[in-house]
C-alpha positions as CSV (number, residue, x, y, z in Angstrom):
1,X,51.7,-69.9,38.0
2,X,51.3,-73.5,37.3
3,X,51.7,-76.5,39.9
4,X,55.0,-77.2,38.2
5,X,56.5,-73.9,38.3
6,X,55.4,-73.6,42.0
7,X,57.1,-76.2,43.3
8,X,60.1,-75.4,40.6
9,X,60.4,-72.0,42.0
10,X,60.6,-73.5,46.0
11,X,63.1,-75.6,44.8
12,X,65.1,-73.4,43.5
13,X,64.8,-70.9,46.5
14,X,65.4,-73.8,49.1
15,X,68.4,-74.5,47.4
16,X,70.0,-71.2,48.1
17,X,68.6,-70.9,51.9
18,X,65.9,-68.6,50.9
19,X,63.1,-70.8,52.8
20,X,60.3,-68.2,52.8
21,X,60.0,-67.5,49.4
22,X,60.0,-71.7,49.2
23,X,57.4,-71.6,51.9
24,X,55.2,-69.2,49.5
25,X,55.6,-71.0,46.4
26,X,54.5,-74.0,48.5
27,X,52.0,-73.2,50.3
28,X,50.2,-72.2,46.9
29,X,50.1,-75.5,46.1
30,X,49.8,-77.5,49.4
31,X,46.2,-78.5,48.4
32,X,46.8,-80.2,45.6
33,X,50.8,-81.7,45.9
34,X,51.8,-84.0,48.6
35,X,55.2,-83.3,48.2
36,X,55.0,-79.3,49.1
37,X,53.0,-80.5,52.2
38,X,55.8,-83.2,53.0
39,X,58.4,-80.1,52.4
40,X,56.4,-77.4,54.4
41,X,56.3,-80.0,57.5
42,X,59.9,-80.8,57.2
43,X,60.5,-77.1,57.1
44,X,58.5,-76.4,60.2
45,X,59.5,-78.9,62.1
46,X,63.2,-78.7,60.9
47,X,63.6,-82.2,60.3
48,X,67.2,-83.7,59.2
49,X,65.7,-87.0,58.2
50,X,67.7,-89.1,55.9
51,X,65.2,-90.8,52.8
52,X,66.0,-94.0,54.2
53,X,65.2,-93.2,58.2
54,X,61.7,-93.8,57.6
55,X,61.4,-97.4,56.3
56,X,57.9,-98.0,56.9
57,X,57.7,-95.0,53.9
58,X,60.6,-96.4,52.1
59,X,58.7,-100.2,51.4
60,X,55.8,-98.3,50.7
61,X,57.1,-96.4,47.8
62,X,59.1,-99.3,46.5
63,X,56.3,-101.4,46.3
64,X,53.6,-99.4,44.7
65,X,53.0,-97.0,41.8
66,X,55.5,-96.8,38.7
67,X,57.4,-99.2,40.7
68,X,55.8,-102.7,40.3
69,X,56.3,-102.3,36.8
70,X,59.8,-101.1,36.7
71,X,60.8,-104.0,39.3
72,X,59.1,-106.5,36.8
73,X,61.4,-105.4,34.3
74,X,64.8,-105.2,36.6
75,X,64.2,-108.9,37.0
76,X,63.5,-109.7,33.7
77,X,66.6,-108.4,32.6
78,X,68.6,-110.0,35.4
79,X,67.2,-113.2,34.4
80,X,68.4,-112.8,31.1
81,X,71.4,-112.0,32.7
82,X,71.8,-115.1,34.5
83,X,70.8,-117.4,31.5
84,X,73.5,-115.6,29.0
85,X,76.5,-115.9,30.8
86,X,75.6,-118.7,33.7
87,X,77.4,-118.0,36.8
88,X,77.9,-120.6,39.3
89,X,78.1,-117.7,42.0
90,X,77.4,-114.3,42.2
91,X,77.1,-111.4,44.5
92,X,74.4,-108.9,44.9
93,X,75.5,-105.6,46.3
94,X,73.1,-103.6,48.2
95,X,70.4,-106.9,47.9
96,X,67.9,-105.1,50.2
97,X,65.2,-108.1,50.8
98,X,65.5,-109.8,47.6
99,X,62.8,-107.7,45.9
100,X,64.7,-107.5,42.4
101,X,67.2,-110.5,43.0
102,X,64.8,-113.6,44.3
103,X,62.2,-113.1,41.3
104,X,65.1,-112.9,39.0
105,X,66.2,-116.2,40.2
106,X,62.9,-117.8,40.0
107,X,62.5,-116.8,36.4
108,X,66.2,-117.7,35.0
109,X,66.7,-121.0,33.5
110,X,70.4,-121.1,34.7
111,X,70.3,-119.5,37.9
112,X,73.5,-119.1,39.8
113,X,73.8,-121.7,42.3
114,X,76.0,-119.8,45.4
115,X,74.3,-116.1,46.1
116,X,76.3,-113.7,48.3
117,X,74.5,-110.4,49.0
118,X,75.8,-107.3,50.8
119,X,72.9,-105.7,52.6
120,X,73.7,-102.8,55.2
121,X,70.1,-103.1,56.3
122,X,70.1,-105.7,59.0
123,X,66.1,-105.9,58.9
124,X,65.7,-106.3,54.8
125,X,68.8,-108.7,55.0
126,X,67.1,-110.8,57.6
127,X,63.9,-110.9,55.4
128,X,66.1,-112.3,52.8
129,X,67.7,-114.7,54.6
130,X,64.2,-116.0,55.2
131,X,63.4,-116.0,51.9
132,X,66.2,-117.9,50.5
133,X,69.0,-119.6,51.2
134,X,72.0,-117.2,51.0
135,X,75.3,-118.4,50.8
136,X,76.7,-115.5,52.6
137,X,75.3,-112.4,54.1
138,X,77.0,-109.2,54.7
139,X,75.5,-106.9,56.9
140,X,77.9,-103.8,55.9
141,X,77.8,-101.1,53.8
142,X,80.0,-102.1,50.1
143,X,82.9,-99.9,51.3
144,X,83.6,-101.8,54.3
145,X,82.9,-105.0,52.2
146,X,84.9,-103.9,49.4
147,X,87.6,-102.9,51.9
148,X,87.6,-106.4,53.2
149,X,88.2,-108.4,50.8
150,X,90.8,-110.6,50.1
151,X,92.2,-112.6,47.5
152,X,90.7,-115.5,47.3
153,X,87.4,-114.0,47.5
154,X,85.8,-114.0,43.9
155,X,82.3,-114.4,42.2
156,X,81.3,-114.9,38.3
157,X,79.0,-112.1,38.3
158,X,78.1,-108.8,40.9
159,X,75.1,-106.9,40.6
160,X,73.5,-104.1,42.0
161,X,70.3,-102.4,41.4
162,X,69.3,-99.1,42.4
163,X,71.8,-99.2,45.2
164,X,75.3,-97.6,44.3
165,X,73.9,-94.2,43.6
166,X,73.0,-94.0,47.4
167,X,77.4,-94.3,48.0
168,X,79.1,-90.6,47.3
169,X,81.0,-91.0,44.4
170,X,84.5,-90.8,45.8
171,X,83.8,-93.7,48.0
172,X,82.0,-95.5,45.5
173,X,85.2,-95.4,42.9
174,X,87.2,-96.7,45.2
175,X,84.8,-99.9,46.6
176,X,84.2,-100.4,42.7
177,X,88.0,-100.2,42.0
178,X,88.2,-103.0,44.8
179,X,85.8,-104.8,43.7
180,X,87.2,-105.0,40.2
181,X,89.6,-107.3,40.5
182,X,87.4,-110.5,42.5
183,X,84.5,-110.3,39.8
184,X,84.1,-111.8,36.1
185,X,81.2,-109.9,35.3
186,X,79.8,-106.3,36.9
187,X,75.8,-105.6,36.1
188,X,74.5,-102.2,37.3
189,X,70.8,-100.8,37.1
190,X,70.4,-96.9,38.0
191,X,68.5,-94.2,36.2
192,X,69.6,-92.5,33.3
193,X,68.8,-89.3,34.9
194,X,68.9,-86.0,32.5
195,X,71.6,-84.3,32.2
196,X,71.1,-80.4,33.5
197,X,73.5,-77.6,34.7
198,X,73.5,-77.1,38.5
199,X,71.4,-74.4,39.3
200,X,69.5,-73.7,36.1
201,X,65.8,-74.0,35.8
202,X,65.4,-76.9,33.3
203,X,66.9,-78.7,36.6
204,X,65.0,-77.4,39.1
205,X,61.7,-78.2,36.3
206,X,62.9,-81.9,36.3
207,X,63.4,-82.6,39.8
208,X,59.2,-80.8,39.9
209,X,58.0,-83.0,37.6
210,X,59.6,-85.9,38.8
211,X,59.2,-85.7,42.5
212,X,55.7,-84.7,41.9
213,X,54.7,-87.8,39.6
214,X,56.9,-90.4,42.0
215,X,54.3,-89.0,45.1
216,X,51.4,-89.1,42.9
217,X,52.0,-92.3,41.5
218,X,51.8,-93.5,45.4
219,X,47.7,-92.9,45.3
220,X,46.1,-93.1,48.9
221,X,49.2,-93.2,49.9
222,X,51.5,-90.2,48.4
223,X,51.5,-88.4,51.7
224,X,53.0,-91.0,53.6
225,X,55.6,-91.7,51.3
226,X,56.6,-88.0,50.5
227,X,57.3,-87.0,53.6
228,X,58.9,-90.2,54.8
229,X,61.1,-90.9,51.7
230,X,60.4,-88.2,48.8
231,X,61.1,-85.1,50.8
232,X,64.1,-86.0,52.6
233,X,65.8,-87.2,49.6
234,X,65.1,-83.9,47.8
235,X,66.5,-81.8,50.7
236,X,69.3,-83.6,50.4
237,X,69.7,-83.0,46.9
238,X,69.4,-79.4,47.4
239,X,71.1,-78.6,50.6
240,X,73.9,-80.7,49.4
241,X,74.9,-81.3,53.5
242,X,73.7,-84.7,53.7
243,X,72.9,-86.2,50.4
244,X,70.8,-89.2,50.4
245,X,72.2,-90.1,46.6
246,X,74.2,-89.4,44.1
247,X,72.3,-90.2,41.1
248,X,73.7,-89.6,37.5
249,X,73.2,-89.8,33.7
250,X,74.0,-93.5,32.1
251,X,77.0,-91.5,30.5
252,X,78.4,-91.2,33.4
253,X,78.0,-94.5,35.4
254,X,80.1,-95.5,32.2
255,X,83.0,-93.1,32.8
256,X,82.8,-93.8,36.7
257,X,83.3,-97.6,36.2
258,X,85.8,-97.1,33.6
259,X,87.8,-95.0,35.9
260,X,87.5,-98.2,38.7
261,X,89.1,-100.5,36.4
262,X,86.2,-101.9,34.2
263,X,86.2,-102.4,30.3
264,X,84.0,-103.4,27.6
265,X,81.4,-101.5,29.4
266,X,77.7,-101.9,27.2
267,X,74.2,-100.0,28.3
268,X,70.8,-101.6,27.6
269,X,67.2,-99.3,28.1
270,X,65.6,-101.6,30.7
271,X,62.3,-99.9,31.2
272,X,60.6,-96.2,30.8
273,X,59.7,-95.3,34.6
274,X,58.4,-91.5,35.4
275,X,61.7,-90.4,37.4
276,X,63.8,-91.4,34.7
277,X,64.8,-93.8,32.1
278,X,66.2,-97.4,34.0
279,X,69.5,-98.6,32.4
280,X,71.5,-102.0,32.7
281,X,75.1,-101.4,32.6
282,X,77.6,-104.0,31.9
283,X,81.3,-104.1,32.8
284,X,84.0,-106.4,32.5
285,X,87.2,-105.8,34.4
């Protein structure tokens, strides 16, 4: 068997509790895949880790690899953003420390002038804070925040990158449907990810491929960031107990934040990145 089918076949044997045939198909290719070493150790020691427990392995992965390239391109495309439609004020939802958002703003022409974030992360929000001058700060998650507000609480344009797919959907309908009526503007960046039947091969194929290539991509350091970010968010995919995200095809993002309330909803290809395609998704309330 290939490296590809290996680690397709212990996927597809973790996700219906049969761990030792996953632990045979990984341990076939242990020597040459960080991410079947990061899934052997997290088998052995039983580890419930959430993919963002570890954030040490988290800022790693974020800022290396296919990512510096795909980050360059999330800010271009906010910048254009901001130059287009000129908000005075704006909120970024789920800012972490500003690594899309404060490039974005130093590139625009027409930045927006009062910046809200929500950040649930009290370390990355305080490393923003640093960074720039923040008009607010909201050190929640966007379902409290969303729950919270009020009327006279409104902003030109919100935006998010990479951050509602880690909300279950339920409880991301609602915040959104909240949130509908205090903004002008709603720009979203996720992943376009493929659209595959639950428990069918071509899935368990994809999620190989691209789990593989997202460690790979990490260098000298794909071991640390597989097992401290990779693995746990793939165990949560496939246990389906504790997801760490709900990540879903551009096709539906659309019919998720027409269902909140939103109109006039456009997609625009953003950049080409080796877990999936990255999307901008525009809605108007």
């Amino acid at each position: 068997m290939t490296r590809t089918n290996d680690m397709a076949v212990a996927l597809a044997a973790l996700a219906v509790g049969k761990d030792d045939d996953a632990r045979a198909a990984l341990a076939r290719v242990r020597a040459i895949s960080p991410m079947a070493r990061a899934l052997l150790h997290a088998m052995t020691s039983g580890s419930k880790a959430n993919a963002y427990d570890a954030p040490r392995a988290f800022e790693v992965f974020i800022r290396g690899g296919g990512n510096v390239a795909l980050y360059r391109a999330v800010s271009t495309v906010l910048a254009e953003t901001y130059d287009r439609y000129r908000p005075v004020d704006m909120i970024d939802i789920g800012a972490g420390d500003g690594m899309a958002l404060l490039p974005a703003i130093e590139a625009a022409t027409y930045p927006p002038q009062k910046v809200d974030v929500v950040e649930p992360n009290s370390e990355m929000l305080a490393r923003l804070c640093e960074a720039f001058p923040l008009n607010a700060g909201y050190n929640q998650t966007f379902e409290v925040f969303a729950e919270n507000l009020r009327s006279k609480n409104r902003w030109q344009l919100a935006q998010s990158t990479f951050a509602l797919q880690s909300i279950p959907p339920d409880v991301r309908v609602k915040a959104l449907r909240k949130l509908a009526s205090h903004v002008e503007r709603l720009v979203v960046i996720e992943f376009d990810i493929p659209e595959l039947a639950p428990g069918s091969d071509a899935l368990y194929e994809s999620l190989a491929t691209r789990y593989d290539l997202a460690a790979n991509e990490q260098g000298d350091d794909a071991d640390l960031v597989a097992s401290g970010f990779l693995a746990p968010m793939l165990l949560g995919q496939l246990r389906a107990v504790t997801p760490s995200n709900w990540e879903q095809p551009a096709t539906a993002w659309v019919r998720e934040l027409l269902t909140s309330g939103f109109r006039e909803v456009e997609v625009e290809h953003v950049h080409d990145y080796s877990w999936a395609p990255a999307v901008c998704i525009t809605a108007v309330p």
